[in-house]
Backbone as CSV, one residue per row, in Angstrom:
resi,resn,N_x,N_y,N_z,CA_x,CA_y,CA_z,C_x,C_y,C_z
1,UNK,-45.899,103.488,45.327,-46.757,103.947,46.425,-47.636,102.796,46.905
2,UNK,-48.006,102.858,48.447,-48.626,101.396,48.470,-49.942,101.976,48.811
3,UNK,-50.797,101.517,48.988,-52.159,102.036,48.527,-52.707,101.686,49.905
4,UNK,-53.268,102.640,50.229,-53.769,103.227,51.787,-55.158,101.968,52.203
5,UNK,-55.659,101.293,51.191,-56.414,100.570,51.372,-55.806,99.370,52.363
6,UNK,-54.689,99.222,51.986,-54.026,97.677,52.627,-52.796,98.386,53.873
7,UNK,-53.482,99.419,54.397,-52.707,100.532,55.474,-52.986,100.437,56.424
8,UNK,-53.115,100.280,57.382,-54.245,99.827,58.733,-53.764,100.705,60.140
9,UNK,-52.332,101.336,60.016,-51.705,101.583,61.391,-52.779,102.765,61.804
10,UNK,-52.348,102.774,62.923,-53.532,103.809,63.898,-55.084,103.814,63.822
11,UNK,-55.404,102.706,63.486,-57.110,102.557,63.470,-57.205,101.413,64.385
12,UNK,-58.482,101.521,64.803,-59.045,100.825,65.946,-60.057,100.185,65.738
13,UNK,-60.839,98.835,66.164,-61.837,98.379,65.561,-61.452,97.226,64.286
14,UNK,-62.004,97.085,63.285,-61.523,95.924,62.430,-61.965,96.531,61.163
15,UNK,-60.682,96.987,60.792,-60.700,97.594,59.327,-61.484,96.974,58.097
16,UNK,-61.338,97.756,57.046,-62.097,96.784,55.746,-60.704,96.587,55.127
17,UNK,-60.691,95.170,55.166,-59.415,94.477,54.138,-58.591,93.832,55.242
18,UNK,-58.864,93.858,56.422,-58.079,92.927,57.182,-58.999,92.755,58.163
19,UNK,-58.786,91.148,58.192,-59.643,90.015,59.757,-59.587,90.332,60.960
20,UNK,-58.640,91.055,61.324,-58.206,91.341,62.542,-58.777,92.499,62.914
21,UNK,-59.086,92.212,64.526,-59.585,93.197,65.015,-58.572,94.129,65.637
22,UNK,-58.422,95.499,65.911,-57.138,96.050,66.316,-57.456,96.880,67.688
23,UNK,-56.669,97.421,68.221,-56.611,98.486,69.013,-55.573,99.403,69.242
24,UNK,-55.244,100.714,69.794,-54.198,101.763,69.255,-54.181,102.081,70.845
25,UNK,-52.488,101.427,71.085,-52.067,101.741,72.197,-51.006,103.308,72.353
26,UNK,-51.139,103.839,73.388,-50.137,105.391,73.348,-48.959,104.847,74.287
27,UNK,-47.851,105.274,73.517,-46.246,104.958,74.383,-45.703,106.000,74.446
28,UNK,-46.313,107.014,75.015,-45.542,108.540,75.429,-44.944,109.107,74.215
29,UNK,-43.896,109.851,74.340,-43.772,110.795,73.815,-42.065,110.491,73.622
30,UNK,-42.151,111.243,71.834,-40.432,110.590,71.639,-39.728,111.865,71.295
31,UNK,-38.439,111.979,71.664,-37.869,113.321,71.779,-36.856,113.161,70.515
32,UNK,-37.095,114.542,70.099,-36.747,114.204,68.569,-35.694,115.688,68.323
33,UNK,-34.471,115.608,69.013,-34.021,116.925,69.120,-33.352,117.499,67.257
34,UNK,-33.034,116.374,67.334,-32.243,116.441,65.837,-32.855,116.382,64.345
35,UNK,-34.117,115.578,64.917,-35.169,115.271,63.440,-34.802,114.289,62.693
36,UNK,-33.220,113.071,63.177,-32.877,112.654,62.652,-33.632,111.296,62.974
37,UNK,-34.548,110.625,62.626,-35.353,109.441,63.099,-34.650,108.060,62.784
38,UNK,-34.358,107.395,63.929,-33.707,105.783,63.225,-34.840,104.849,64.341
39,UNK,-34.770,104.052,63.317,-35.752,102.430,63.004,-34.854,101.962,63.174
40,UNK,-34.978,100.905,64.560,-33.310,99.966,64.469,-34.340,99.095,65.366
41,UNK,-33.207,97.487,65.264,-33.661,96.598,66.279,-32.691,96.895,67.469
42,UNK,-33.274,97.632,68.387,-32.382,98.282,69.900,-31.592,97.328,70.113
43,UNK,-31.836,95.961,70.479,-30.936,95.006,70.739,-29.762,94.610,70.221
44,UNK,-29.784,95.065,68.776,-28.529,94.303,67.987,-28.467,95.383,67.371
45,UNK,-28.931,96.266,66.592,-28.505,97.260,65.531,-28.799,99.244,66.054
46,UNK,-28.861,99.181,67.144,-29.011,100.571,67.386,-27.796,101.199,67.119
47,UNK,-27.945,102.584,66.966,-27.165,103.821,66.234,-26.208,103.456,65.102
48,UNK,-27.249,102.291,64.383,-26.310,101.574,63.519,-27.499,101.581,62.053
49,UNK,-29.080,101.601,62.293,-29.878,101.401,61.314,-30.293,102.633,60.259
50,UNK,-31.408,102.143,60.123,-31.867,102.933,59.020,-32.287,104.220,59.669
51,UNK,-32.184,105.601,58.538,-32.282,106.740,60.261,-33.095,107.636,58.738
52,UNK,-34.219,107.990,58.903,-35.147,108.936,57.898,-35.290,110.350,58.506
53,UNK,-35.369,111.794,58.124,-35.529,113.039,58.691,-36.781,113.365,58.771
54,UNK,-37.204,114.281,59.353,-38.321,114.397,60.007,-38.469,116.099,60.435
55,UNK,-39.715,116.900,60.653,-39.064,117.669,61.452,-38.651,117.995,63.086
56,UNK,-37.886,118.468,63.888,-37.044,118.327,64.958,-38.571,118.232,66.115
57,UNK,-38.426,118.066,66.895,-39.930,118.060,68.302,-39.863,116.430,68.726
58,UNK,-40.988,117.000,69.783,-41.204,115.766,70.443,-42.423,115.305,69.851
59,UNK,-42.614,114.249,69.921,-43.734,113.828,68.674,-44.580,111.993,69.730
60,UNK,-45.766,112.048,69.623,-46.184,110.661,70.491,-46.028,109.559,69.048
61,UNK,-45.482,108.601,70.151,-45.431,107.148,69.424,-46.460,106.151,69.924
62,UNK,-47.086,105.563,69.127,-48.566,104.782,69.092,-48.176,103.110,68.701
63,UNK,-48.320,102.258,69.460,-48.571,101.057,68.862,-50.042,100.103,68.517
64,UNK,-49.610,99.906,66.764,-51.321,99.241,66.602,-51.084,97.853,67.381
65,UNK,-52.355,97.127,67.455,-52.002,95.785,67.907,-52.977,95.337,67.960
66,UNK,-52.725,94.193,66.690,-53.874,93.572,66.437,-54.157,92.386,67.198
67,UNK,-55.542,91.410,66.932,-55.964,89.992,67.741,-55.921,89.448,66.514
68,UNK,-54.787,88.386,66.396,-54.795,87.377,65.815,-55.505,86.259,65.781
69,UNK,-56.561,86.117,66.901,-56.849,84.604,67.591,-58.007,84.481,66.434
70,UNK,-58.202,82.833,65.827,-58.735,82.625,65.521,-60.682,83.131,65.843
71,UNK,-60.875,83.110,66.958,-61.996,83.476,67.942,-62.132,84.893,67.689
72,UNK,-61.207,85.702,67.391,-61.273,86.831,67.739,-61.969,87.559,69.288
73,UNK,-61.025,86.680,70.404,-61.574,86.794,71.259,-59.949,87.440,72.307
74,UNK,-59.282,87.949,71.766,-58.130,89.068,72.463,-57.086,87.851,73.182
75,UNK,-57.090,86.874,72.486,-56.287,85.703,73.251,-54.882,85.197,72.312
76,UNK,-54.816,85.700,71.143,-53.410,85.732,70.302,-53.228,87.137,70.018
77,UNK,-52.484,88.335,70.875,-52.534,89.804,70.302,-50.930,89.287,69.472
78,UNK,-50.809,90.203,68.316,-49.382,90.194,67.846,-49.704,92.423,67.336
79,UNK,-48.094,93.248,67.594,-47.755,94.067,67.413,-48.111,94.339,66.083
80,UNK,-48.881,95.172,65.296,-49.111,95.247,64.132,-48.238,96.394,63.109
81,UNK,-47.961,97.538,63.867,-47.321,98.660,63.630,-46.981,99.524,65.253
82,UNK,-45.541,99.818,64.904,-45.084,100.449,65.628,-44.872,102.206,64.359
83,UNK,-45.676,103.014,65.432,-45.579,104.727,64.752,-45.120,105.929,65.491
84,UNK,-44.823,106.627,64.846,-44.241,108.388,65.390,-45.476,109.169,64.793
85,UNK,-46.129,109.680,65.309,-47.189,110.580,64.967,-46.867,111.804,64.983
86,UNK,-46.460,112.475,63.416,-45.518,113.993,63.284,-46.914,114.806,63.317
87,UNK,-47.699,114.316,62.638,-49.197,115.752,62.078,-50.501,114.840,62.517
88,UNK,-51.943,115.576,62.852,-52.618,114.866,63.150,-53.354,115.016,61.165
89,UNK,-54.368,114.412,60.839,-54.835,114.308,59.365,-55.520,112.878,58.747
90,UNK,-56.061,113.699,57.626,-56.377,111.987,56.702,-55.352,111.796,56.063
91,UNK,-55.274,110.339,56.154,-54.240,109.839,54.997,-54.593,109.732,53.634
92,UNK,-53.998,110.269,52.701,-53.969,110.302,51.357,-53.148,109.601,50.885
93,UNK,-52.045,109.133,50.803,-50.871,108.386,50.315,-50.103,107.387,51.561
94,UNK,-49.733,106.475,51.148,-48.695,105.793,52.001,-47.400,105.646,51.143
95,UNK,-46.364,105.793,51.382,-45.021,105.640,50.433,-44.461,104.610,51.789
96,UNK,-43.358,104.265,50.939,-41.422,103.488,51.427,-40.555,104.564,52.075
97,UNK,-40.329,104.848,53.439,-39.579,106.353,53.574,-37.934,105.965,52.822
98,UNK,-37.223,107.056,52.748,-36.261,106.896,51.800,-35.348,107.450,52.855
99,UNK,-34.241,106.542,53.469,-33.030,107.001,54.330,-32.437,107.832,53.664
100,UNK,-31.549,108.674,54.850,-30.491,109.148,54.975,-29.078,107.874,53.709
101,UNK,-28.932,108.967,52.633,-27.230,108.191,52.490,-28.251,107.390,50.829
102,UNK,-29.610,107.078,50.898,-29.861,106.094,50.076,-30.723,106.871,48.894
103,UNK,-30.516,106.662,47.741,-31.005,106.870,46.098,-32.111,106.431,45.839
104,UNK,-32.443,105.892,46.684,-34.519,105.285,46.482,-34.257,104.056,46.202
105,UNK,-32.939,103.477,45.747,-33.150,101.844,45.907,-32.909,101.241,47.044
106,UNK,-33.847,99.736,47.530,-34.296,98.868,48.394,-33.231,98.092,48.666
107,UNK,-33.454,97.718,50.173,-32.838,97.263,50.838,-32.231,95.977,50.201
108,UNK,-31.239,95.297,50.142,-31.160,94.055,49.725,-31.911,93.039,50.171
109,UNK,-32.399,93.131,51.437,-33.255,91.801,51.723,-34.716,92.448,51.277
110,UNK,-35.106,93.462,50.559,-36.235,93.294,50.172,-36.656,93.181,49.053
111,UNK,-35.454,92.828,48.285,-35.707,92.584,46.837,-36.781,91.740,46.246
112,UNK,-36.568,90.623,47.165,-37.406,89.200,46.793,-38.825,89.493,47.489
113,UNK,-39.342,90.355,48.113,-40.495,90.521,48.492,-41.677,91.138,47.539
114,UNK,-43.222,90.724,47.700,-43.737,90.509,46.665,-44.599,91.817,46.737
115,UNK,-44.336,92.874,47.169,-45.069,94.395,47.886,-44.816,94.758,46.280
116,UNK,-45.879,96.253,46.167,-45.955,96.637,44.915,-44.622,97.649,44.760
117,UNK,-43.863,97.646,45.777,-42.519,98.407,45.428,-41.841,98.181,46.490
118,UNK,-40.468,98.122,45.932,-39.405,98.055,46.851,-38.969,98.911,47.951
119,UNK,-38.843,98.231,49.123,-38.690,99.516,50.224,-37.529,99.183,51.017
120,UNK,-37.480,100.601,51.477,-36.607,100.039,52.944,-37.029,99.754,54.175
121,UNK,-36.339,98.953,54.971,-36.853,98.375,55.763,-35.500,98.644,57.666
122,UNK,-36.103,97.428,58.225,-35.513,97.495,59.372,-34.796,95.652,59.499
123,UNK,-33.812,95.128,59.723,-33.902,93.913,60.160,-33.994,93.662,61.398
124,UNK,-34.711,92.827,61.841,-34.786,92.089,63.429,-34.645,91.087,63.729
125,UNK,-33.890,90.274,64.560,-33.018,89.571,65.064,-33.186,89.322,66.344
126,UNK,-33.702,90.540,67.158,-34.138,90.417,68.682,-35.617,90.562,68.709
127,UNK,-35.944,90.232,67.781,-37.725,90.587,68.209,-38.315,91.571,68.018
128,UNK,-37.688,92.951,68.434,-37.912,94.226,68.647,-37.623,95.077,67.838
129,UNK,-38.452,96.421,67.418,-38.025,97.565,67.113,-38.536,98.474,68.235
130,UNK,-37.955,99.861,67.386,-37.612,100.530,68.108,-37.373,102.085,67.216
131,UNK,-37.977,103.230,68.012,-37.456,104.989,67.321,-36.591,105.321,68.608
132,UNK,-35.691,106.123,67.810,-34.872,106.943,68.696,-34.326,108.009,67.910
133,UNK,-33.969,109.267,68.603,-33.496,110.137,67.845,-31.748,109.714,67.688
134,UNK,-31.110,109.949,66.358,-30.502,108.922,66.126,-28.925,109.848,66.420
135,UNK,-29.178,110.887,66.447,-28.060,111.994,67.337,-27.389,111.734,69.029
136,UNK,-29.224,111.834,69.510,-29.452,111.220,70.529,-28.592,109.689,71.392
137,UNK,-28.616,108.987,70.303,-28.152,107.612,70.520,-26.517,107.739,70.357
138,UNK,-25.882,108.272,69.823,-24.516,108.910,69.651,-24.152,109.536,70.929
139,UNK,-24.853,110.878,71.134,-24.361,110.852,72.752,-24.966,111.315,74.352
140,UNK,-26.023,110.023,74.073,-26.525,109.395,75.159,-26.546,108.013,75.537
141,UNK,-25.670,107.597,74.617,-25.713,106.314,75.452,-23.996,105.609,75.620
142,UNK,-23.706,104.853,76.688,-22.693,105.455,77.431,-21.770,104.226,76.829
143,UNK,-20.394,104.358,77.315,-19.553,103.361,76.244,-19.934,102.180,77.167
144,UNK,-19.389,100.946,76.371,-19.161,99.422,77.242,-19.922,98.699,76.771
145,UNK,-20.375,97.678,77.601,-21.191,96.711,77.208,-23.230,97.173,77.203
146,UNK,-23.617,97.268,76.444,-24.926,97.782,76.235,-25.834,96.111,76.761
147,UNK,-25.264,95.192,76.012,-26.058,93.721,76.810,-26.193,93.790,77.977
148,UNK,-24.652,93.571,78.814,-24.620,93.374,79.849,-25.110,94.715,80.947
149,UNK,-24.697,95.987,80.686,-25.061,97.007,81.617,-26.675,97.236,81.337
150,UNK,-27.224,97.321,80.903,-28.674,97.929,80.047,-29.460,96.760,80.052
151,UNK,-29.327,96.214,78.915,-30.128,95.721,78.082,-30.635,94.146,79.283
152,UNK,-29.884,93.798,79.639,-30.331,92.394,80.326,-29.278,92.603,81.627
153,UNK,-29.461,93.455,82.888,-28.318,93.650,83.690,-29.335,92.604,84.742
154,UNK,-30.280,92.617,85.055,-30.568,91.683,86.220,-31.657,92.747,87.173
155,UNK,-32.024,93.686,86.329,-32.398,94.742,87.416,-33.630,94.884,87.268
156,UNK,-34.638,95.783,87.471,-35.844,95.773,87.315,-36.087,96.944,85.975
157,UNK,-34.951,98.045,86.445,-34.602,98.499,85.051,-34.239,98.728,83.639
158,UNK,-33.443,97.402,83.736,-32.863,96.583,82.918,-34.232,96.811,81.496
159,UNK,-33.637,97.290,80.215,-34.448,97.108,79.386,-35.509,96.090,79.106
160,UNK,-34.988,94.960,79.639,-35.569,93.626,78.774,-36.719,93.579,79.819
161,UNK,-36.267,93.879,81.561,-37.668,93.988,82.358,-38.609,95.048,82.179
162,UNK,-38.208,96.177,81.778,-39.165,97.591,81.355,-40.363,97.270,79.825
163,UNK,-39.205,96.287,78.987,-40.338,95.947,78.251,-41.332,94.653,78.744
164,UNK,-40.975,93.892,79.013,-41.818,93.038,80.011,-43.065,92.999,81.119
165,UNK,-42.947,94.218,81.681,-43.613,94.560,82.681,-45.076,95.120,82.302
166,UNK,-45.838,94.832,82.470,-47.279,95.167,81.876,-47.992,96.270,82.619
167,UNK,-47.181,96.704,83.878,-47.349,98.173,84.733,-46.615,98.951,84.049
168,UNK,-45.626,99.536,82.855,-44.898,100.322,82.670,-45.653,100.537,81.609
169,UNK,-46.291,100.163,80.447,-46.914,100.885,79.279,-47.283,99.507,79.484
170,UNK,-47.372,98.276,78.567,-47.875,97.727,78.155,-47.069,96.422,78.367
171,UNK,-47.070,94.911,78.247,-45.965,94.175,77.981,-46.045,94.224,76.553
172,UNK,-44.893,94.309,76.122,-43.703,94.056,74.961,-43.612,95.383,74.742
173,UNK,-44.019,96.585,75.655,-43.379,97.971,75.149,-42.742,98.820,75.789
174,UNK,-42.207,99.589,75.697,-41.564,100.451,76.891,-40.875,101.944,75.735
175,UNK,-41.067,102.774,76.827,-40.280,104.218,76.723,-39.486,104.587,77.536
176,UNK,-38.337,104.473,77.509,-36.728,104.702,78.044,-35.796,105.850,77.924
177,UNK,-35.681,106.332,78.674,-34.592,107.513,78.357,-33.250,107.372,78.869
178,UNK,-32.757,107.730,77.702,-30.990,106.665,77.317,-30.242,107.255,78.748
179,UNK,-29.243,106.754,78.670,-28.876,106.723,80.230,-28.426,108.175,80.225
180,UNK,-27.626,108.636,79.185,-26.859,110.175,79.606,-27.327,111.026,78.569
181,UNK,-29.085,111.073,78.723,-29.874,112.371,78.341,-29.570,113.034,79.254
182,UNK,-29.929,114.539,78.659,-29.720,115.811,79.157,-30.911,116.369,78.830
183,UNK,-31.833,116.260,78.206,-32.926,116.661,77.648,-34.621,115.566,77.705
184,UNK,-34.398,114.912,78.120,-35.206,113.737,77.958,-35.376,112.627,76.874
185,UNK,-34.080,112.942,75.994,-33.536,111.862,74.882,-34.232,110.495,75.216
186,UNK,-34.753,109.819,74.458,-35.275,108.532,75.011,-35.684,107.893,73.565
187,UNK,-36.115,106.652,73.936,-36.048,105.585,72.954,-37.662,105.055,72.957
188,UNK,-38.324,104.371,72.159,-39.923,103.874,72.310,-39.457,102.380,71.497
189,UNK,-39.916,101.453,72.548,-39.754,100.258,71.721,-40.789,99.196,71.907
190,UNK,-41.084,98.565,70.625,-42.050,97.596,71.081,-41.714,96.186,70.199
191,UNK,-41.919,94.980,70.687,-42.177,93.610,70.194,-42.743,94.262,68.654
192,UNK,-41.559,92.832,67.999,-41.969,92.927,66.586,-43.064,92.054,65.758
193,UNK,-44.379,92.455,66.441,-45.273,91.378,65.785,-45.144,90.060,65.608
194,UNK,-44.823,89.333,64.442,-44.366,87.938,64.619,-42.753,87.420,64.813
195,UNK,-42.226,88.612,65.040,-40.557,88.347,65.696,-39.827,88.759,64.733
196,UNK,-38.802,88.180,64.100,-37.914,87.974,63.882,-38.073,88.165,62.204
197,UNK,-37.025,88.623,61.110,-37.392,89.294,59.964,-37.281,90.842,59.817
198,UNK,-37.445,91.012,58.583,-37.081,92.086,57.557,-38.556,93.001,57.802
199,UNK,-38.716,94.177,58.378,-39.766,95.092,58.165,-39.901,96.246,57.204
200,UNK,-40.940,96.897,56.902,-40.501,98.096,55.921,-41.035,99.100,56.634
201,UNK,-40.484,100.272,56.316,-40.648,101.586,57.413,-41.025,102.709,56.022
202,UNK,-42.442,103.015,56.504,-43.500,103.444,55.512,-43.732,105.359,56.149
203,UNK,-44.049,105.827,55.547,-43.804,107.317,55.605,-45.948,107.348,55.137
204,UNK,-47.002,108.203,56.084,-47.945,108.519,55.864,-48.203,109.785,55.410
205,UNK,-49.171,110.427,54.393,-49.397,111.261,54.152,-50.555,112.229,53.672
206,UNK,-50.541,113.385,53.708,-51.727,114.268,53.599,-51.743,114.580,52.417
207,UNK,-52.956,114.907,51.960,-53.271,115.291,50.165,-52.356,116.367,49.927
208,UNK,-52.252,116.832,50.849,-50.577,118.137,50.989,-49.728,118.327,50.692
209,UNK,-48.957,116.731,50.913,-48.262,116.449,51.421,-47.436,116.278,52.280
210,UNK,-48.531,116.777,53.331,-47.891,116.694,54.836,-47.430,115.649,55.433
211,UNK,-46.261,114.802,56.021,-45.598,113.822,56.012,-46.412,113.777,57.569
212,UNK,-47.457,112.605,57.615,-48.300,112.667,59.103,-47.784,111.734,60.076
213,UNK,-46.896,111.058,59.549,-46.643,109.653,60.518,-45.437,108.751,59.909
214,UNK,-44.390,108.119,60.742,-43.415,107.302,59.891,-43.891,105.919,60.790
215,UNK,-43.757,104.863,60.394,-44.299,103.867,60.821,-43.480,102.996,60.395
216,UNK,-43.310,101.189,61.070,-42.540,100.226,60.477,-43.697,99.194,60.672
217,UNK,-43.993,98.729,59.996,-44.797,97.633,59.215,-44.295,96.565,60.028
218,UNK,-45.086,96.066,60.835,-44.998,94.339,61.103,-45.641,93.116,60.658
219,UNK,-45.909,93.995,59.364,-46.536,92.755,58.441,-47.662,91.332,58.817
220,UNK,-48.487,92.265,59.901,-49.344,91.379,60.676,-50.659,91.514,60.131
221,UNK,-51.403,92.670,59.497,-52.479,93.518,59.703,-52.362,92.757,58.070
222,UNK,-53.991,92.790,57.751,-53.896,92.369,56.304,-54.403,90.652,56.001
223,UNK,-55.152,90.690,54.439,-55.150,89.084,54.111,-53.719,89.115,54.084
224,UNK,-52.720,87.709,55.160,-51.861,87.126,55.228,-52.333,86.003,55.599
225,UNK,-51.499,84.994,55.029,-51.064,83.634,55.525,-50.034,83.675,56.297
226,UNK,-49.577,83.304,57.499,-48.706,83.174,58.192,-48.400,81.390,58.748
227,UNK,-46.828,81.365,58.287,-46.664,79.849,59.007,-46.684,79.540,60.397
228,UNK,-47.412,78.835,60.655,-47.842,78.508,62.139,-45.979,78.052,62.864
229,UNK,-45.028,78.014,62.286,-43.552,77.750,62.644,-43.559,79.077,63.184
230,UNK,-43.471,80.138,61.979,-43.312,81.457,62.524,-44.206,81.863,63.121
231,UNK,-45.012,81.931,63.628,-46.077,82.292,64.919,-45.736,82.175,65.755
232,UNK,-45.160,80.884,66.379,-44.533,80.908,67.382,-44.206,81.835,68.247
């Protein structure tokens, strides 16, 4: 269990235990017909990643986002946590959510990581994550080339400009609804904090055990050292 102290997603202001000052952006609302939740990097690994259950609804997705800048003056922001907000509540526990298909053991690339337990995670490759209902992504999104039609077509629609655009939610985020919803099926994606790398996708919770929030860790928030290579 990782200990709610070194937890930071959805708070605003500058936590105790991390430098950074944060703020909690809203990215609409994610349609969750199936309950089947997948964490993927949209670009390279969608309807292909890690996919955790949930229960079925539409549920708002929140991005933290912290100021990195030395100054603390809002001039280095990096993505801190990307979340699905299932219950509103205090957090009592933070866990590792445990996929679909998997026995509670960790991902292979997170073996070597120095967290107080092994988790699963997301890999990224394009920068980005991303929730989608993972049914959803099966059949709403249409055959062919996903690069070329979607993802980078030249258009203003074009994924890569929707996340870009700082009139549509935010720049580096966007909420999309896959091309052949019928329901408002759609996707929430945002920039992966410091890019590129292995994330872990953390499950929040109530003294209840009410499962309040699934979240993927961008390993920004927190005493870290980060190499000024990877900053970039």
């Amino acid at each position: 269990m990782r200990r709610t102290d070194s937890f930071f997603a959805l708070s605003s202001g500058r936590p105790a235990g991390t430098p950074y000052a944060q703020t909690v952006h809203d990215l609409g609302q994610l349609v969750l017909p199936s309950g089947r939740l997948e964490a993927s990097d949209p670009f390279v690994s969608l309807g292909e990643s890690l996919v955790v259950t949930v229960p079925a609804g539409t549920y708002p997705v929140r991005v933290t986002v912290a100021d990195v800048s030395d100054e603390q003056d809002g001039s280095h922001l990096r993505e801190a946590y990307l979340s699905v907000v299932l219950a509103e509540g205090e957090v009592s526990r933070v866990e590792g959510m445990v996929p679909e298909g998997a026995s509670g053991a960790a991902d292979a690339d997170a073996n070597d990581r120095e967290d107080d337990e092994r988790l699963h995670g997301v890999g990224v490759d394009a920068g980005t994550v991303a929730f989608a209902d993972a049914q959803a992504v099966k059949t709403s999104m249409p055959e062919g080339d996903w690069y070329e039609d979607l993802f980078d077509d030249g258009t203003e629609s074009s994924w890569f400009a929707r996340m870009d655009d700082p009139a549509h939610l935010r720049a580096g985020c966007a909420n999309i609804v896959l091309p052949l919803a019928t329901a408002g099926e759609n996707l929430v994606l945002a920039h992966s904090g410091w890019g590129d790398g292995w994330y872990p996708v953390l499950g929040s919770y109530a003294a209840d055990g009410t499962l309040l929030g699934v979240h993927i860790d961008l390993l920004v928030a927190g005493e870290q050292e980060q190499d000024d290579e990877d900053a970039a």
